[in-house]
N, C-alpha and C positions, 0 to 999 in steps of 0.2 A: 324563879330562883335557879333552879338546871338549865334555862339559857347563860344568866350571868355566870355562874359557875364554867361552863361549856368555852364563854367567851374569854373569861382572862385564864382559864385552861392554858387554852390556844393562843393568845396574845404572850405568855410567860413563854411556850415552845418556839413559838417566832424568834421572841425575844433570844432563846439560847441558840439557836439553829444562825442567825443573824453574827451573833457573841463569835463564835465557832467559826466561821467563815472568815472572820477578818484575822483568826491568828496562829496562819500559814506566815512559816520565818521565810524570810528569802535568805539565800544563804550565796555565799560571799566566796565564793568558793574558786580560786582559781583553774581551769583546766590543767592537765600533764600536758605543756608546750614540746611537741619533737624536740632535738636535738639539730635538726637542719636546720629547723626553722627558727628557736635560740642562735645558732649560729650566724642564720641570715640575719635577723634583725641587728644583732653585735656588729656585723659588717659594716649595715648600710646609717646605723644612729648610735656608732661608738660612745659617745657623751652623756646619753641617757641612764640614768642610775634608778629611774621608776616607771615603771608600764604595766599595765591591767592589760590582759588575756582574758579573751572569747572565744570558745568555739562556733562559730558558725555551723548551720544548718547545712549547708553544704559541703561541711567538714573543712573547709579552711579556718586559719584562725587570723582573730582580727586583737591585732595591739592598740591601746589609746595609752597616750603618754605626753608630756610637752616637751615642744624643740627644742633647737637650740635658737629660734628666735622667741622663743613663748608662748607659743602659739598650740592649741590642741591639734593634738594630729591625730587620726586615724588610719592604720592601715591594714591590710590584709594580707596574709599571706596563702598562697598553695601548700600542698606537700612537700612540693619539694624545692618549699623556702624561695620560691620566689614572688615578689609583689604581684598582686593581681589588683592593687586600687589605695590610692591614697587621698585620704579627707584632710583638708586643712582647714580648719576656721579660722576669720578675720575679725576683727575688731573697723569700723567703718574709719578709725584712725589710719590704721594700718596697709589701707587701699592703695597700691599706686597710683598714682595723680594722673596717665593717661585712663586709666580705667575710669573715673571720678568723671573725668572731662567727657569721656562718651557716655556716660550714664545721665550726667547734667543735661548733656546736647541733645537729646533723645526728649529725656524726663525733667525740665529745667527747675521744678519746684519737688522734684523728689527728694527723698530721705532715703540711706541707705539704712537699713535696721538689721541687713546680717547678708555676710557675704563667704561663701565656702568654693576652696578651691578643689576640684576631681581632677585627677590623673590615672588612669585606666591604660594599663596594657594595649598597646596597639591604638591611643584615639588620643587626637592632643590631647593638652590641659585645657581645660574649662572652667568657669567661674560660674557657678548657680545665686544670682542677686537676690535680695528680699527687697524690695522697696513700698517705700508709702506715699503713695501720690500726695497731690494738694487738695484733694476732694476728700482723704482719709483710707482711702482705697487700698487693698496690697496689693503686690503682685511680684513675680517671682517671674527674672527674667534671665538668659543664659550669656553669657560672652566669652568671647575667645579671648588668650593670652594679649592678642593685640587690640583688644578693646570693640571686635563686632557685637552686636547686641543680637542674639534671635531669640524671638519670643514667646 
């Protein structure tokens, strides 16, 4: 009888200790953006009337927001308001057609399933591919603006 007692004891404390842990808010909370760097953005995506702020770890901050093609963008800024990195996600619609034709040429029964473009300070533009082979397979391949593939 004091094992069972002992046991759903302990089974109800789990039970609350478990409760308790799931309900941490996250909170929604935008950072204080500089002034530079409010400014820089206004510069560079005048059109834009909605953007979420991050601080990064490294104390940059990073905007996501859509384009002005519709497209989510990400990007980052320094202190002092200048780009250090731009995310663009694609829609496999949205791909231009020499990029398509080396991904095919390469991967002839591939699928593209997500395609993100990087622009970084100092290194061309980049394309990071997800594709799904004909076997089911993934795989995640890089190309350049002009359509090279490395793997």
């Amino acid at each position: 009888m004091k094992n069972l007692l002992l046991t759903m004891v302990s089974i109800i404390l789990i039970g609350f200790t478990v409760n308790a842990q799931g309900k941490k808010k996250a909170t929604d909370k935008q950072p204080v953006v500089p002034d530079v760097i409010q400014a820089s953005f206004k510069t560079q995506y005048p059109d834009v009337a909605e953007v979420r702020w991050n601080k990064m770890h490294s104390g940059n901050y990073q905007s996501v927001f859509t384009n002005a093609s519709g497209r989510e963008q990400t990007t980052e800024f320094n202190a002092a308001g200048e780009i250090v990195r731009t995310k663009i996600a694609f829609s496999s619609e949205g791909v231009d057609e020499h990029l398509m034709a080396a991904i095919h040429e390469k991967y002839a029964d591939a699928t593209v399933t997500a395609l993100t473009k990087y622009e970084l300070a100092g290194v061309p533009a980049y394309y990071k591919v997800k594709i799904q082979t004909a076997n089911q397979s993934q795989k995640d391949i890089l190309m350049s603006e002009e359509g090279a593939i490395t793997e």
